[in-house]
N, CA and C atoms as a LAMMPS dump frame, in Angstrom:
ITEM: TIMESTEP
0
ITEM: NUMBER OF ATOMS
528
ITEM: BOX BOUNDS ff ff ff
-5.0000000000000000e+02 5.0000000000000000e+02
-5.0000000000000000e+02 5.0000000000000000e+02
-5.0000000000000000e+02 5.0000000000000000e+02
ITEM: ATOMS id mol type element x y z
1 1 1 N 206.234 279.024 232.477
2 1 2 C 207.499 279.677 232.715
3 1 3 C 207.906 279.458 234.173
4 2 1 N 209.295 279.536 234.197
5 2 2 C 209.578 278.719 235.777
6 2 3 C 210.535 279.401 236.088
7 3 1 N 210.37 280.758 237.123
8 3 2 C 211.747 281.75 237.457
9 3 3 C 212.603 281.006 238.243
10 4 1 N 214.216 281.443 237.687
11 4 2 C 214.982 280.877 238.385
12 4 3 C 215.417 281.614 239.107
13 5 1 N 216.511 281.519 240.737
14 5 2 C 216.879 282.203 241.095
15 5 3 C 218.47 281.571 241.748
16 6 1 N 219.388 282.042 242.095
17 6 2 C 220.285 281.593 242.277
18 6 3 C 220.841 280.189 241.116
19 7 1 N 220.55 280.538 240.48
20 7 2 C 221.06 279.397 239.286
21 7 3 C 219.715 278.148 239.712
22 8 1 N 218.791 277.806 240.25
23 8 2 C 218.178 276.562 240.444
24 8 3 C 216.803 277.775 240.349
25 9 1 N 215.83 276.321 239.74
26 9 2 C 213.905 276.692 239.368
27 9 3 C 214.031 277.018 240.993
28 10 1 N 212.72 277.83 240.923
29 10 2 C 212.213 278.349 241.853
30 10 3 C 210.934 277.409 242.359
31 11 1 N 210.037 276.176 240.669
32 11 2 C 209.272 275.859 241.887
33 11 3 C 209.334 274.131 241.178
34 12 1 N 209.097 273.622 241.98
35 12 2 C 207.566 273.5 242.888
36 12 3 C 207.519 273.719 243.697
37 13 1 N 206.494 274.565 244.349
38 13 2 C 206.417 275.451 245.798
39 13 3 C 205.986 273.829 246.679
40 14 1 N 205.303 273.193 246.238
41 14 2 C 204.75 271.845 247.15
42 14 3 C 205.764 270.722 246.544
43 15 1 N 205.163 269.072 247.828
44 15 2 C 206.362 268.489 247.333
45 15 3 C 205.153 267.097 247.523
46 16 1 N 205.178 266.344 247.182
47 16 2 C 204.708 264.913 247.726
48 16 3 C 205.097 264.049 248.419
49 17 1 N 204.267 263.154 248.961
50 17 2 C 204.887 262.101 249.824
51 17 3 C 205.655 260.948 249.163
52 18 1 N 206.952 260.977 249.684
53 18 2 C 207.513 259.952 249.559
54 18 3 C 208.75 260.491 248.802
55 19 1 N 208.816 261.801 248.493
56 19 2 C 209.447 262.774 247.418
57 19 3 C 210.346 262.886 248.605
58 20 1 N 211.847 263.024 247.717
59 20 2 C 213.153 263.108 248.668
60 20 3 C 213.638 262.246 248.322
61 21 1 N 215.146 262.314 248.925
62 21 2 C 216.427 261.059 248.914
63 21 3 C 216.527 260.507 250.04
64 22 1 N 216.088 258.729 249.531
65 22 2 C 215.942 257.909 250.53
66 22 3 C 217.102 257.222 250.846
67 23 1 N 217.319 256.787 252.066
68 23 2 C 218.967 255.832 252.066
69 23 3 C 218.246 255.101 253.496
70 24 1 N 218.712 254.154 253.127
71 24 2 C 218.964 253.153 254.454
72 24 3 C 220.39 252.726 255.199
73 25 1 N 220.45 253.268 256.578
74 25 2 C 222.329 253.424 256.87
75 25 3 C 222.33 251.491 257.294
76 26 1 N 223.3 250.983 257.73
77 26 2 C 223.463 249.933 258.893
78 26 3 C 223.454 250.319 259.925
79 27 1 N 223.375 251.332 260.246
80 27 2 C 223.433 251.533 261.749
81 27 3 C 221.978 251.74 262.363
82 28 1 N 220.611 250.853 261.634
83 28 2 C 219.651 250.708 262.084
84 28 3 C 218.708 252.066 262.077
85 29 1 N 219.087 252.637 260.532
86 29 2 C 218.213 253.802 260.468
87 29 3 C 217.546 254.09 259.058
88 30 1 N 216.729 254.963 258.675
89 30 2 C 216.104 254.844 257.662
90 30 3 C 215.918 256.523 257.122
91 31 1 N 216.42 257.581 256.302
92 31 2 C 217.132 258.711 256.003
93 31 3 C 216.042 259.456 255.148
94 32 1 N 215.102 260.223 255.096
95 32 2 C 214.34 260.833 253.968
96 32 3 C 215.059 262.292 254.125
97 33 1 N 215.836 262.607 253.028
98 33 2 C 216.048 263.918 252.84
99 33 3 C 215.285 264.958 252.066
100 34 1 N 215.255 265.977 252.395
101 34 2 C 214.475 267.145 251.518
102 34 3 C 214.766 268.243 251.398
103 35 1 N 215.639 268.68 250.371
104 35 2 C 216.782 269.917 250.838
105 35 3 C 216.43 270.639 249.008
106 36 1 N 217.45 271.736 248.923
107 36 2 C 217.099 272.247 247.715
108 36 3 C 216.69 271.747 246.398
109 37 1 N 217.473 270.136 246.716
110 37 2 C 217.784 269.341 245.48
111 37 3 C 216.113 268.776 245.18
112 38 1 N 215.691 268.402 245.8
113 38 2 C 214.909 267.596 245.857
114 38 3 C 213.109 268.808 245.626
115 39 1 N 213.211 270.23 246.167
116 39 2 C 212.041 270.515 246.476
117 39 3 C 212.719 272.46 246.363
118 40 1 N 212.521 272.296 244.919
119 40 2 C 213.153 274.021 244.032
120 40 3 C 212.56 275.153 244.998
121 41 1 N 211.41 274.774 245.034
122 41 2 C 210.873 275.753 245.969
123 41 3 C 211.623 276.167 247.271
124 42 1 N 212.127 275.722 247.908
125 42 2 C 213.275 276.42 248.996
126 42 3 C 214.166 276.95 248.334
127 43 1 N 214.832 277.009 247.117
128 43 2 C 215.932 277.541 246.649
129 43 3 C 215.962 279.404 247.401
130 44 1 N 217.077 279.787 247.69
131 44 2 C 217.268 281.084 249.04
132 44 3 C 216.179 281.274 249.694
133 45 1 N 216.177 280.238 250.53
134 45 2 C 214.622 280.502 251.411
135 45 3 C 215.607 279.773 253.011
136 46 1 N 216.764 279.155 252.774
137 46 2 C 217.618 279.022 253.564
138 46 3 C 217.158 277.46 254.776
139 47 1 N 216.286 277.205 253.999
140 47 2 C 215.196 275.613 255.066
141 47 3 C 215.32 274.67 254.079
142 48 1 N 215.948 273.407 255.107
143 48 2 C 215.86 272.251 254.321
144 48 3 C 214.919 271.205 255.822
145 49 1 N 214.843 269.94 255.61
146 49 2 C 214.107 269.038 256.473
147 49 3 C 214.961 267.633 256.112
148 50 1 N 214.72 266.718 256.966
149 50 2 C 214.839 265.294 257.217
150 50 3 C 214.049 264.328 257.952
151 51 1 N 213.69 263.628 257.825
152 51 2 C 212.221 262.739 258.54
153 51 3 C 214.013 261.587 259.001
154 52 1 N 213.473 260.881 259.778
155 52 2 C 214.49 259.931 260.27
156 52 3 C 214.133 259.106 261.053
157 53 1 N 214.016 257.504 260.615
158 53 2 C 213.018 256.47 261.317
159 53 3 C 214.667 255.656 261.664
160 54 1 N 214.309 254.938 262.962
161 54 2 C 215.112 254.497 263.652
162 54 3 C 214.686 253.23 263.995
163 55 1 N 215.833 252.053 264.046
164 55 2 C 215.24 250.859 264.448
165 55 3 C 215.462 250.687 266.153
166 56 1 N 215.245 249.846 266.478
167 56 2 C 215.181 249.881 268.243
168 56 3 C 217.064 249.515 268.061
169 57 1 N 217.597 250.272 268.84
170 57 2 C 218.997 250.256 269.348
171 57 3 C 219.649 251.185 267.87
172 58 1 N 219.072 251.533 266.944
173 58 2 C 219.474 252.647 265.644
174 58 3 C 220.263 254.331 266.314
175 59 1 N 220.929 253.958 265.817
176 59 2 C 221.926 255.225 265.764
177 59 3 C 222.572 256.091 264.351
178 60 1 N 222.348 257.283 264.972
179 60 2 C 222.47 258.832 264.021
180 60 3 C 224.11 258.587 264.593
181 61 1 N 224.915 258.442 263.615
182 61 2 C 226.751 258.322 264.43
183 61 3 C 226.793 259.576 264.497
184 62 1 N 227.967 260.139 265.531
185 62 2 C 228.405 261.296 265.829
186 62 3 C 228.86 262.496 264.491
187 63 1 N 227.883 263.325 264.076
188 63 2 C 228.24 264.114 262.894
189 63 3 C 228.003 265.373 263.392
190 64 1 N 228.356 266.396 262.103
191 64 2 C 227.855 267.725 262.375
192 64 3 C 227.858 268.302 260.818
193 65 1 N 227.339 269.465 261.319
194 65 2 C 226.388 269.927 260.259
195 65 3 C 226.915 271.545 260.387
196 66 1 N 227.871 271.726 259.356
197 66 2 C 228.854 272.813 259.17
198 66 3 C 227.88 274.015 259.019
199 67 1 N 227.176 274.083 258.202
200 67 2 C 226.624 275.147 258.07
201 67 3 C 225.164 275.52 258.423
202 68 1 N 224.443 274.55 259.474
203 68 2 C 223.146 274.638 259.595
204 68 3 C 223.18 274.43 261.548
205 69 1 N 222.251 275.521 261.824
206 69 2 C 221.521 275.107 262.737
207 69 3 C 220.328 273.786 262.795
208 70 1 N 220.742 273.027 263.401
209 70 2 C 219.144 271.5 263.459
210 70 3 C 218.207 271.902 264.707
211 71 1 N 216.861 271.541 264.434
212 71 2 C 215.755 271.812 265.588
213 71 3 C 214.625 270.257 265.434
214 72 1 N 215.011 269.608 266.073
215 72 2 C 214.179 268.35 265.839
216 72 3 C 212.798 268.166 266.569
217 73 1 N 212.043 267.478 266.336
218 73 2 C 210.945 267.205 266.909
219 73 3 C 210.883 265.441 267.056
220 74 1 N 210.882 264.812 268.053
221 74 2 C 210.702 263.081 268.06
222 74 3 C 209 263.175 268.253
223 75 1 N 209.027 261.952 266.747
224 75 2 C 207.344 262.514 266.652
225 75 3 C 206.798 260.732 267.271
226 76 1 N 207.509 259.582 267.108
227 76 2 C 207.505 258.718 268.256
228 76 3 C 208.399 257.999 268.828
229 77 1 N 208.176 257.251 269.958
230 77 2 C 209.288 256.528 270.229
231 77 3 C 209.762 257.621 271.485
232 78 1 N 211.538 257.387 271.535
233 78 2 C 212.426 258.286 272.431
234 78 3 C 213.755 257.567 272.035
235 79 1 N 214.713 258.69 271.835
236 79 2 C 215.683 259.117 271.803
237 79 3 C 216.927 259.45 272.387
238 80 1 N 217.691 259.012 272.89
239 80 2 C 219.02 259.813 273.39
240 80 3 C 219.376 260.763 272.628
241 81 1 N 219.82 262.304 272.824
242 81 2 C 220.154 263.022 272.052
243 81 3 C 221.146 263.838 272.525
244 82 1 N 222.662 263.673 272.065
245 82 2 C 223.834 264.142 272.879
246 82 3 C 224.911 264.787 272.054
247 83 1 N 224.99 265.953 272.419
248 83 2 C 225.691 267.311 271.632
249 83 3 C 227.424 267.593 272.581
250 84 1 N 228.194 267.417 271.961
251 84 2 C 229.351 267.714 272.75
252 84 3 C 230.026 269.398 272.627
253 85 1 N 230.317 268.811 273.214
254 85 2 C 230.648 271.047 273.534
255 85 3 C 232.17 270.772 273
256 86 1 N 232.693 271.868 273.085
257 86 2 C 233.982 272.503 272.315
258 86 3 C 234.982 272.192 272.994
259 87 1 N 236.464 272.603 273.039
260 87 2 C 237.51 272.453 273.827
261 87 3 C 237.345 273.22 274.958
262 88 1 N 236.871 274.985 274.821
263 88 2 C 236.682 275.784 275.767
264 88 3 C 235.711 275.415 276.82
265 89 1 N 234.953 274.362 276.599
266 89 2 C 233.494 273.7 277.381
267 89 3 C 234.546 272.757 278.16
268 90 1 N 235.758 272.632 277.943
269 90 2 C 236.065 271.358 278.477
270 90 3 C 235.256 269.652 277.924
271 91 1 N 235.023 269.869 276.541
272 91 2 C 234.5 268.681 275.819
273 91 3 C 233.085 268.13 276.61
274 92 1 N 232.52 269.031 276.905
275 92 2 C 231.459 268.335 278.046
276 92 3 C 230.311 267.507 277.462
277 93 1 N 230.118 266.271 277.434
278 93 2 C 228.985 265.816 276.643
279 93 3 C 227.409 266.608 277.263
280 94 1 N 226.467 266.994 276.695
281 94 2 C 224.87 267.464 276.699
282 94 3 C 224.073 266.411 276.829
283 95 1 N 223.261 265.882 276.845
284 95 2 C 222.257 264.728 276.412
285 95 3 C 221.533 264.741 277.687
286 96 1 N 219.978 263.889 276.729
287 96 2 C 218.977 263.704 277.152
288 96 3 C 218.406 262.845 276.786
289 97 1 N 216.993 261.932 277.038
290 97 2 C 216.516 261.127 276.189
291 97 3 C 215.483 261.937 275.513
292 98 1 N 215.114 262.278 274.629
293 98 2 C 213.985 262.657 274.284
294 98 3 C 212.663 262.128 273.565
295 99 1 N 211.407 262.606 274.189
296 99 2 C 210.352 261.729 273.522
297 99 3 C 209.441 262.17 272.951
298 100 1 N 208.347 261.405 272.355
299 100 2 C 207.856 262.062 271.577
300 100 3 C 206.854 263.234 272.017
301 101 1 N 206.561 263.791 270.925
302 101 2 C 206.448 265.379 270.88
303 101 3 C 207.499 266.676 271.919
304 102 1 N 208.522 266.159 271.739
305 102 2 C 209.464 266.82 272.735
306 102 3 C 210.664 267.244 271.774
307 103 1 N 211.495 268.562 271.734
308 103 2 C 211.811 269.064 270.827
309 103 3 C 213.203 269.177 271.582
310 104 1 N 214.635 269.38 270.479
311 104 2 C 215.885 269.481 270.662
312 104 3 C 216.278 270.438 269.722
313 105 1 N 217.54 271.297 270.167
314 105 2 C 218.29 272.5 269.074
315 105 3 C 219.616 271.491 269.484
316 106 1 N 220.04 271.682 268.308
317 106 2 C 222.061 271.42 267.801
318 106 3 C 222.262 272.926 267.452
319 107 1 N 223.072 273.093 267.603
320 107 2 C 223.495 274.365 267.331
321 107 3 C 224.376 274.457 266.068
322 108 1 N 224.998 275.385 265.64
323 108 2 C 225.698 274.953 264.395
324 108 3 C 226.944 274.774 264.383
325 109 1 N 227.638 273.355 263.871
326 109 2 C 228.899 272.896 264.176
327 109 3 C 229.095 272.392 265.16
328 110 1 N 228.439 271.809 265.869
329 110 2 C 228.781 271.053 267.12
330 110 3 C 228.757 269.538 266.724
331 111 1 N 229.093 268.788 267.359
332 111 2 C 229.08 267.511 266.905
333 111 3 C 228.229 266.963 267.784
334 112 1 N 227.159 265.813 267.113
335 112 2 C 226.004 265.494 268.188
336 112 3 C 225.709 264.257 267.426
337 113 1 N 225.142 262.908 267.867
338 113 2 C 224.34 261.986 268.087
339 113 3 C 223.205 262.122 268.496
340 114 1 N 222.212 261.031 267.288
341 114 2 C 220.75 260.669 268.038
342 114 3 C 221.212 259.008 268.408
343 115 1 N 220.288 258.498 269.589
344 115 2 C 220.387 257.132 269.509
345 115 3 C 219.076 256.479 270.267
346 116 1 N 218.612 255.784 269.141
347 116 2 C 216.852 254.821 269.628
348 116 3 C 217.271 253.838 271.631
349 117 1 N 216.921 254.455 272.027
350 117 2 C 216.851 254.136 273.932
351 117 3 C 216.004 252.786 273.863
352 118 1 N 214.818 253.154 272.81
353 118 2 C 213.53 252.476 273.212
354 118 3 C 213.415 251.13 272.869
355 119 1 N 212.426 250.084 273.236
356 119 2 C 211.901 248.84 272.907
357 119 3 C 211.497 249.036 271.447
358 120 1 N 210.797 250.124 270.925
359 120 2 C 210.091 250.532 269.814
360 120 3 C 211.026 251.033 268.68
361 121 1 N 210.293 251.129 267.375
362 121 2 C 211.041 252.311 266.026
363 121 3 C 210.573 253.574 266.776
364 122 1 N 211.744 254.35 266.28
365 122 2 C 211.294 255.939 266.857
366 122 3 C 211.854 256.729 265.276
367 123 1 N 210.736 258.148 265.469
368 123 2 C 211.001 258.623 264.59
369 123 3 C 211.637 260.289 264.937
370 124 1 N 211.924 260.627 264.228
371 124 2 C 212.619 261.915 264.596
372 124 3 C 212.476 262.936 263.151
373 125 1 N 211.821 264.247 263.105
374 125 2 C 212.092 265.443 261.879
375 125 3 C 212.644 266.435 262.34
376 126 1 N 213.536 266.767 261.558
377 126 2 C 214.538 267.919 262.061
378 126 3 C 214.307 268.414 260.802
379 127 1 N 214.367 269.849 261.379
380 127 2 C 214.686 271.721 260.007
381 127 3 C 216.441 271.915 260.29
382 128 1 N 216.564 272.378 259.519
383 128 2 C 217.283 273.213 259.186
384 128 3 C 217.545 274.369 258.505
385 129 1 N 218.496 275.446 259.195
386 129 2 C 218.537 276.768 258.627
387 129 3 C 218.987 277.21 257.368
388 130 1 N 219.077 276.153 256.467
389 130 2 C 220.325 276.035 255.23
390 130 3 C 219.51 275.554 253.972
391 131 1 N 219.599 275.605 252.527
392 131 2 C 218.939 274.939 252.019
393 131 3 C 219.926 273.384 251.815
394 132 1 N 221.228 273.699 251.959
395 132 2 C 222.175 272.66 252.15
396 132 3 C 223.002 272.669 253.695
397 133 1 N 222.635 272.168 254.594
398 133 2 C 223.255 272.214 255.352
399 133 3 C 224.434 271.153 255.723
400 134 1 N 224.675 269.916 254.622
401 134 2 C 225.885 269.366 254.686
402 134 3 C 226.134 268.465 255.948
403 135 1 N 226.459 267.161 255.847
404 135 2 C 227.019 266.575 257.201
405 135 3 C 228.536 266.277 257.07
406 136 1 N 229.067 265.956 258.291
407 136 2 C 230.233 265.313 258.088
408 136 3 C 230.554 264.421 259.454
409 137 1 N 230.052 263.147 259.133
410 137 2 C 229.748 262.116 259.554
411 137 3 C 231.473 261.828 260.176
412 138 1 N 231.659 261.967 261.746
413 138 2 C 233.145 261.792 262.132
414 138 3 C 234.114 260.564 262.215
415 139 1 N 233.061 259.291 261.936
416 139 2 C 233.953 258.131 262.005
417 139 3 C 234.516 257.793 260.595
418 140 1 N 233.281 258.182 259.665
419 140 2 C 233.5 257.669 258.358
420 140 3 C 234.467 259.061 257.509
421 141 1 N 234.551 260.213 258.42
422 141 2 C 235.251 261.421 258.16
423 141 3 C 237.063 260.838 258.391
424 142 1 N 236.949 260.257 259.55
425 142 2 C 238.33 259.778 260.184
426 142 3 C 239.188 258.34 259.812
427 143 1 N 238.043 257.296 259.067
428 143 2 C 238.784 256.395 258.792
429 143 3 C 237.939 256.157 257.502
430 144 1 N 237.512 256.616 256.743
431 144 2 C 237.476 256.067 254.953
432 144 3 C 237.239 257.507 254
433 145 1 N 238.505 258.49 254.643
434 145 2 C 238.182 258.933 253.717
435 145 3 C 239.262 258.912 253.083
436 146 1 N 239.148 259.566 251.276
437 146 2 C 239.427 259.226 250.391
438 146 3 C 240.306 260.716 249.311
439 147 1 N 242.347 260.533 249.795
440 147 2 C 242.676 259.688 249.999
441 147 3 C 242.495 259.362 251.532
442 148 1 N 242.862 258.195 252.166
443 148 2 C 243.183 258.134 253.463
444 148 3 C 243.945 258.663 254.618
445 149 1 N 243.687 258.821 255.753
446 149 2 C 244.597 259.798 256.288
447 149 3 C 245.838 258.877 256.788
448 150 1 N 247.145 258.909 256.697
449 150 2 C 248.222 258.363 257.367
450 150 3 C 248.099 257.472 258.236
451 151 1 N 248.366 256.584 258.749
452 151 2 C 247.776 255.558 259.653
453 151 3 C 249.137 256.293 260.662
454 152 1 N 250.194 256.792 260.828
455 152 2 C 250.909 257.279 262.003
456 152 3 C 249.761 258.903 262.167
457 153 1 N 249.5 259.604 261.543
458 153 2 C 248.798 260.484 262.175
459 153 3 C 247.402 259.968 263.026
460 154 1 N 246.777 259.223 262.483
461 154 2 C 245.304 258.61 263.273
462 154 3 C 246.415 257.923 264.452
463 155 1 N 247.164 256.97 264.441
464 155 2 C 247.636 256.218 265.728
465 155 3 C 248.222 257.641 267.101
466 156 1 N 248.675 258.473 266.496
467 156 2 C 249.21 259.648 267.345
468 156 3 C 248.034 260.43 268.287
469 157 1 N 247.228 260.547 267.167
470 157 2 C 245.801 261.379 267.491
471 157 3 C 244.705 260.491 268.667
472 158 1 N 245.258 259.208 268.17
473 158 2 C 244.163 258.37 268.967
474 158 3 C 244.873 257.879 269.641
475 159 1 N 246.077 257.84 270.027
476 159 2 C 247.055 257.216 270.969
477 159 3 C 246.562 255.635 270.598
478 160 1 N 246.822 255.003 269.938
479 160 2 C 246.203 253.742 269.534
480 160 3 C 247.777 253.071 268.726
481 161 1 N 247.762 251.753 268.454
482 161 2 C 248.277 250.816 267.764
483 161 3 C 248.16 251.249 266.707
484 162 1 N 249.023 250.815 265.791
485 162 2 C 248.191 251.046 264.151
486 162 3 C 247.492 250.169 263.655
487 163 1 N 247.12 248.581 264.42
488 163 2 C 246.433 247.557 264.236
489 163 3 C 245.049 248.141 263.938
490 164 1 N 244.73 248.885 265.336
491 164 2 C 243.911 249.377 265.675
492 164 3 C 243.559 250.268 264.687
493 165 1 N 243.806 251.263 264.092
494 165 2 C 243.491 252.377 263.438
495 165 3 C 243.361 251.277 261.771
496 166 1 N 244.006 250.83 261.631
497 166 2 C 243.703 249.948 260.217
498 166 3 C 242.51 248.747 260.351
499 167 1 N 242.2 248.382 261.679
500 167 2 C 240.935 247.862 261.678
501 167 3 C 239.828 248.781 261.749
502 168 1 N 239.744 249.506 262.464
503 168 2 C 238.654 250.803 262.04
504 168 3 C 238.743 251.585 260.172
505 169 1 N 239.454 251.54 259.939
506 169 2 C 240.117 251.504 258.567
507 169 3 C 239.253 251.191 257.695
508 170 1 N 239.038 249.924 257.929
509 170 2 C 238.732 248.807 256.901
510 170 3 C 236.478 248.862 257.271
511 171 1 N 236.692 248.924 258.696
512 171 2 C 235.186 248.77 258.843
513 171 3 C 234.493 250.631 257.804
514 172 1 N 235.461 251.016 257.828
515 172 2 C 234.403 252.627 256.485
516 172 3 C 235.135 252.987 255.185
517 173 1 N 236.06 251.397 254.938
518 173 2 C 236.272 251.829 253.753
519 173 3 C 235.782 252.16 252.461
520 174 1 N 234.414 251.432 252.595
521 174 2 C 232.919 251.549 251.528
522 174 3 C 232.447 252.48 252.248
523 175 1 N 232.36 252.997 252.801
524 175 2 C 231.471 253.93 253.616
525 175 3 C 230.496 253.741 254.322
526 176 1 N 229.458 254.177 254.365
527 176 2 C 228.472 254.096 255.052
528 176 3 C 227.553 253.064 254.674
């Protein structure tokens, strides 16, 4: 018998290796997710995880994560890791490089980048406070999504050509 709670099983309390949703981005990175979907046992327990292997010059693009606090750990390698502040901050970029066994907080809703500094693969695991904490990835948010946004509103916003905004366009129209 397998209690449910919030509409989803409650277990398997454990998970195995290799268990999760794997993706490989182009932007020189390698994605293990582990969130409610994947591992019942967190269902209202409010914690999800991500393991995240990076190739040398690999980049996390500028996203955020609506409903979750992130707390990472770089378990090798090193990292750039840069959180931008709000309008009231005066947009101030944060960052650091970080290395391994050296730990970073995102806060929730901020928009932040990881990016591989090093000669080496670096790896990076981050928690989260959410069992879904959701991304929304800002380039592929701004030019492929679906329908598309106006090419005079992106040219206004970005003070740009519309050449310009329809070539960025085209590079996330498949997405990621």
């Amino acid at each position: 018998m397998q209690a449910h709670v919030g509409g989803r099983r409650r277990l398997p309390l454990l998970v195995q290796a290799g268990q999760g949703r794997q993706h490989v981005h182009p932007e020189r990175l390698g994605l293990a997710e582990l969130d409610v979907a994947e591992w019942p046992g967190t269902n209202t327990l409010g914690v999800s995880m991500n393991r995240v292997d990076f190739a040398p010059g690999g980049t996390n693009p500028p996203h955020i994560h609506p409903r979750a606090t992130e707390i990472g750990i770089v378990m090798k390698g090193e990292l750039l890791v840069g959180i931008l502040g709000s309008l009231d901050s005066g947009n101030k970029l944060y960052f650091r490089v970080v290395r391994a066994g050296e730990t970073f907080l995102i806060p929730c809703g901020l928009m932040h980048f990881q990016f591989n500094v090093g000669k080496t693969e670096a790896t990076m695991v981050v928690s989260f406070n959410s069992q879904n904490p959701s991304i929304v990835f800002v380039p592929l948010t701004l030019f492929g999504s679906n329908p598309p946004i106006p090419t005079p509103v992106l040219t206004r916003a970005l003070r740009v050509e519309a050449g310009v905004v329809e070539l960025l366009k085209s590079k996330f129209s498949a997405g990621f």
